[in-house]
N, C-alpha and C positions, 0 to 999 in steps of 0.2 A: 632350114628346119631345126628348130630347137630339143636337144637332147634331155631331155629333163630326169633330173636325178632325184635323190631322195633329200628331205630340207638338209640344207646343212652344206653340203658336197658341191651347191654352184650349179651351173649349167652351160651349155656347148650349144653354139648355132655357128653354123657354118656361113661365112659371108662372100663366099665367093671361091676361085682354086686355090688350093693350098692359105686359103685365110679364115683363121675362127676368131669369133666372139668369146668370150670368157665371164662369166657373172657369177660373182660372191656375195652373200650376204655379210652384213653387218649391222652398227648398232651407234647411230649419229649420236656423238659426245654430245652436242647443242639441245638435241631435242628427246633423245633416248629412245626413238623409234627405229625401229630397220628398215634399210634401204641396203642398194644394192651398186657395189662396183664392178665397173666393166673393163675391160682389158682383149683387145686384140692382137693376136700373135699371127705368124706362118707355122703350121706347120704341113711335114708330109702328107698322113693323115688323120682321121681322128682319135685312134689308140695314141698317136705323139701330142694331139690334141690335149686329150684325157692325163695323160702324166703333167702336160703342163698346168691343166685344170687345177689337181691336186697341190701343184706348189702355189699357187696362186691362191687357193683358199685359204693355205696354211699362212701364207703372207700376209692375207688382209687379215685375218685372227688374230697375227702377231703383231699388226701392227697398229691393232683400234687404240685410237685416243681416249676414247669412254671409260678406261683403265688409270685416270690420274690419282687412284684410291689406291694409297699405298696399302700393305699386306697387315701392318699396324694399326689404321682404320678401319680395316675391313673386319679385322676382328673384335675391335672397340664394338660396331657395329651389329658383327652377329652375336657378340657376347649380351648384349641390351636385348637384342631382337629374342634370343631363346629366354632372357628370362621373361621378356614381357609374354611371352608364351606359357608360363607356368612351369618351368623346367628346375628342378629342386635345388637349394639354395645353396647344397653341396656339391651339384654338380657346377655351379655357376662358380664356384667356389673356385673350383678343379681346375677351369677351361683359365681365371684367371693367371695361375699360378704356372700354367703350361705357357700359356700365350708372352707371358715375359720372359720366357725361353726363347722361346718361336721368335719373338721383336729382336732379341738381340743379335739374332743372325740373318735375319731376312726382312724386319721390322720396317725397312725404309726403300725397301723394294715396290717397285710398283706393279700392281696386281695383275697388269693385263701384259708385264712383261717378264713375269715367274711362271719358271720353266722346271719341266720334271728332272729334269739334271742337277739345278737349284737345292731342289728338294733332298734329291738322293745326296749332295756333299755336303749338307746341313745335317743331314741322318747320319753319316758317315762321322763329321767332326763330333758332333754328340754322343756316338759309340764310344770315343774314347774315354768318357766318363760316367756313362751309364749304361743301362740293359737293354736288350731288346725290346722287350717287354713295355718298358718307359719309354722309347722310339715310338713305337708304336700308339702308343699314347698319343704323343706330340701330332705323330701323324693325324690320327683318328677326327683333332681340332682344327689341323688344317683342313682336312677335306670337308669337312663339314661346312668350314666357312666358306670355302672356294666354290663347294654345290650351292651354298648361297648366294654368294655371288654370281653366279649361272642365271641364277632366278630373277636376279636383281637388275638383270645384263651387264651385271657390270664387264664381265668376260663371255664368251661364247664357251670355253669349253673349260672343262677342270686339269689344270696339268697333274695334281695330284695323284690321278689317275692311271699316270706314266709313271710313277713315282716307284723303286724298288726296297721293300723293307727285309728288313733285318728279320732272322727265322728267331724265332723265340726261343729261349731255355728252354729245356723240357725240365721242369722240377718234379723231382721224386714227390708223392707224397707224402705228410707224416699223417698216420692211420693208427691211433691208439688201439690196444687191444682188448677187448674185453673184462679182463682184470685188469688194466689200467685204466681204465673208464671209471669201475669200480672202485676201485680206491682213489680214485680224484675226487668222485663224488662224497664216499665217505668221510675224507680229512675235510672237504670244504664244508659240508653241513656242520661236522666240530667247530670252524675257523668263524664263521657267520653263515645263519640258519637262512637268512633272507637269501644271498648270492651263492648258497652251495644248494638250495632250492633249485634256485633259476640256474643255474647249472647243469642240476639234474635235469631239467625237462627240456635243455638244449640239445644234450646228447639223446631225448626219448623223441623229437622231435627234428632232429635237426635243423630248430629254424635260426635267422641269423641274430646276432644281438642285438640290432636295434629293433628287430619286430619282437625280439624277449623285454623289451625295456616296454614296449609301449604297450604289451598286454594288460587290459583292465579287468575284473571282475565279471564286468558285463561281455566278456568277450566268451566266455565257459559258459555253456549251454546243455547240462546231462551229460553227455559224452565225447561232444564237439566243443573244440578252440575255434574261436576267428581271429584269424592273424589280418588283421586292418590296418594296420598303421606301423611305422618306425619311426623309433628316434635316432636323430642324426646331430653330431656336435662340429660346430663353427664356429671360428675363431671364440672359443670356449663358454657359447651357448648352447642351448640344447633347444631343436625345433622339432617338428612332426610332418611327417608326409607319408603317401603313399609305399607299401613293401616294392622293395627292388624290379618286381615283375611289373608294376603298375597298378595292379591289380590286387582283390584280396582273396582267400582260400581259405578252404576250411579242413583244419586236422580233425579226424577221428581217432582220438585215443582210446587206448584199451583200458579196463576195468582196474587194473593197479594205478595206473597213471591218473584216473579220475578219482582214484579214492586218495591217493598221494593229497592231490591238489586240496582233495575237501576236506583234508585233517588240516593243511595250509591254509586254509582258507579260515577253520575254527581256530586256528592258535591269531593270525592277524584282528580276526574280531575279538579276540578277549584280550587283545591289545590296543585296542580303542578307534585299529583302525576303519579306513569307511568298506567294506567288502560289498560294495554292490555297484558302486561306479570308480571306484579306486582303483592307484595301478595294485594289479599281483604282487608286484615283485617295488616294495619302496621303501627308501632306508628315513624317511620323514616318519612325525608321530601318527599322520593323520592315513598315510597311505594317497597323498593328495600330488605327488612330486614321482617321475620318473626317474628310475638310476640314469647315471652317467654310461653309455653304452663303455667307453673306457675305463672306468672305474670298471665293470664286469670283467673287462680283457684283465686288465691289471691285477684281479682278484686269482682269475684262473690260472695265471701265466704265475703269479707268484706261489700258490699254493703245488702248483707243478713242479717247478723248481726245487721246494722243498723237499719233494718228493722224490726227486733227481728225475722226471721227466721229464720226455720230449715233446709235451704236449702244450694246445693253448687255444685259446677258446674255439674259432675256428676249426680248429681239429677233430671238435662232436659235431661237426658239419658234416666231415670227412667220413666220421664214424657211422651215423646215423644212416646216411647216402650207402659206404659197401655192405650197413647189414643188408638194408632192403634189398639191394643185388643180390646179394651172396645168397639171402633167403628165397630168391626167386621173383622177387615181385619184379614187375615187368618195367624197361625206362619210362614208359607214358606215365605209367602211377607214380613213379618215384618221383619223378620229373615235375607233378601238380605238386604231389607232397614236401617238397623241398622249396619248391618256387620260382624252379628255373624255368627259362620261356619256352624251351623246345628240348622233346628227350636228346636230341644229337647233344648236347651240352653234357647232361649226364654220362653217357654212354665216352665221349671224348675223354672226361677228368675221371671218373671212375672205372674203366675200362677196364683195368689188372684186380678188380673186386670180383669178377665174374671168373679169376683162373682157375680158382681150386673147383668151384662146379665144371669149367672145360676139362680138368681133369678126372672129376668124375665121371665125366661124358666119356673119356677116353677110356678108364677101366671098364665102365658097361658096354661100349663096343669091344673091346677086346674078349672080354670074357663071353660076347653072345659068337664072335668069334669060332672060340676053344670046346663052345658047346656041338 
């Protein structure tokens, strides 16, 4: 009688006393369909069975030939495969510049004989030169490809999975303060009216810079932004794609913030530029040309400087995200308004924004207390 297990795990038929049957699946190099190897042992009974079971599927796993796709291939491979998918040009960008990492420590390994131990002393020698953070990275491409490869059959299972990473810094945040918000704003509208603009509505907004670059005219609608698009720079082009979430959203700003924009918007048309399908925010005559999202950072980070702050564009990210905590708005809403995928994201990076309300919380129980 055959013991039938869950796919994957093999199967136990007993052939007589003290003698089992053994069958593993796998995945024919020649034909790339699955079939099944068999293996008769003695054992006592079928719990010794079963333990052999288990070394026997880990065996036939280790040892498919359908794995002559080195680890350098395989990601030549998924790297094509995700862009023919539509996956953004910065991200393909990324996976390249990681993956010549990856090749030259594991590059000519061959895939269906990379093991999570592999993995872990490859992570290990690369700590000696970089962060956790950037491990983690590295990792992020391998698995991805090796879960492709799963698909592919090219292996049955992902070692990467085994694989143990590196705990991440924990980096303090920098979280400008109110008057330093303030006066970054003010010195950059003095320095250039266009990017001390876009400036200003980064920190009223916290959206990121390249959904500040690709804002058009047509994007303002009475009271509502739509954040539709970002620009993104390769190898020092500048192209368009979907905001970070995928996805687009729409800000509700308040009554200053929209009257800000439509005095911007009267000084750019009596500048000849086009305000109606133009970017907002363009250092060209026509308003026809997106900023450089870097030129933005560059702008902030230098006018900061001058200013002897610790600030820099990214940081009215930072800003924008603990007011709305601080002021109570709830992580779901902050979470859409910012553009991150799930409030746990928010709540995780901004977390120490909520302490001086905990401490309020703490003086009104103590004082209901004393009553």
């Amino acid at each position: 009688m055959t013991s039938r297990r869950s796919y994957g795990t093999g199967s136990i038929r007993q052939r007589g006393k003290g003698k089992y049957q053994l069958r593993a699946s796998t995945i024919d190099a020649q034909t790339g369909k699955s079939k099944q190897v068999v293996k008769t042992i003695s054992a006592a009974n079928k719990t010794e069975a079963g333990k052999e079971l288990a070394l026997f599927v880990n065996e036939v796993s280790r040892s498919k030939s359908n794995s002559k796709v080195t680890v350098r291939e395989l990601l030549d491979e998924f790297i094509e495969h995700s862009q023919s998918r539509g996956r953004a040009a910065r991200t393909i960008g990324e996976a390249k510049r990681e993956a010549k990492v990856i090749n030259a420590e594991i590059g000519n390994t061959l895939v269906g004989d990379l093991t999570a131990r592999q993995l872990d002393e490859m992570y290990r020698k690369l700590g000696r030169t970089i962060s956790a953070s950037s491990i983690r990275r590295y990792h992020a491409v391998v698995s991805a490809a090796l879960n492709q490869a799963v698909k592919w059959q090219y292996i049955e299972n992902n070692p990467a999975k085994g694989a143990t990473l590196p705990i991440p810094e924990k980096i303090e945040l920098v979280v400008p303060t109110k008057e330093e918000v303030e006066l970054l704003i003010n010195t950059a509208l003095k320095v250039n009216e266009t990017l001390g603009t876009l400036t200003q509505l980064a920190s009223l907004t916290g959206a990121r810079r390249g959904e500040l670059c690709a804002i058009r005219w047509s994007d303002l609608e009475d009271d509502k932004l739509y954040i539709r698009h970002s620009i993104f720079v390769l190898g020092g082009e500048l192209g368009i794609k979907m905001p970070k979430s995928g996805k687009a959203r729409t800000l509700v700003l308040d009554p200053r913030s929209v009257q800000s924009l439509e005095i911007w918007r009267g000084k750019c048309e009596s500048a000849g530029k086009n305000v109606t399908m133009g970017y907002m925010f363009s250092l060209d005559p026509y308003g026809t040309s997106p900023i450089n999202p870097d030129r933005v950072s560059s702008f902030v980070g230098g006018v900061a400087k001058s200013l002897g702050l610790d600030v820099h564009l990214h940081s009215l990210r930072h800003y924008a995200a603990t007011a709305m905590l601080g002021a109570g708005i709830n992580a779901k809403d902050a979470s859409v308004y910012l553009g991150h995928s799930t409030p746990n994201l928010i709540l995780e990076i901004y977390s120490h924004a909520t302490d001086p309300r905990q401490r309020e919380a703490a003086a009104a129980l103590a004082d209901a207390r004393q009553t």
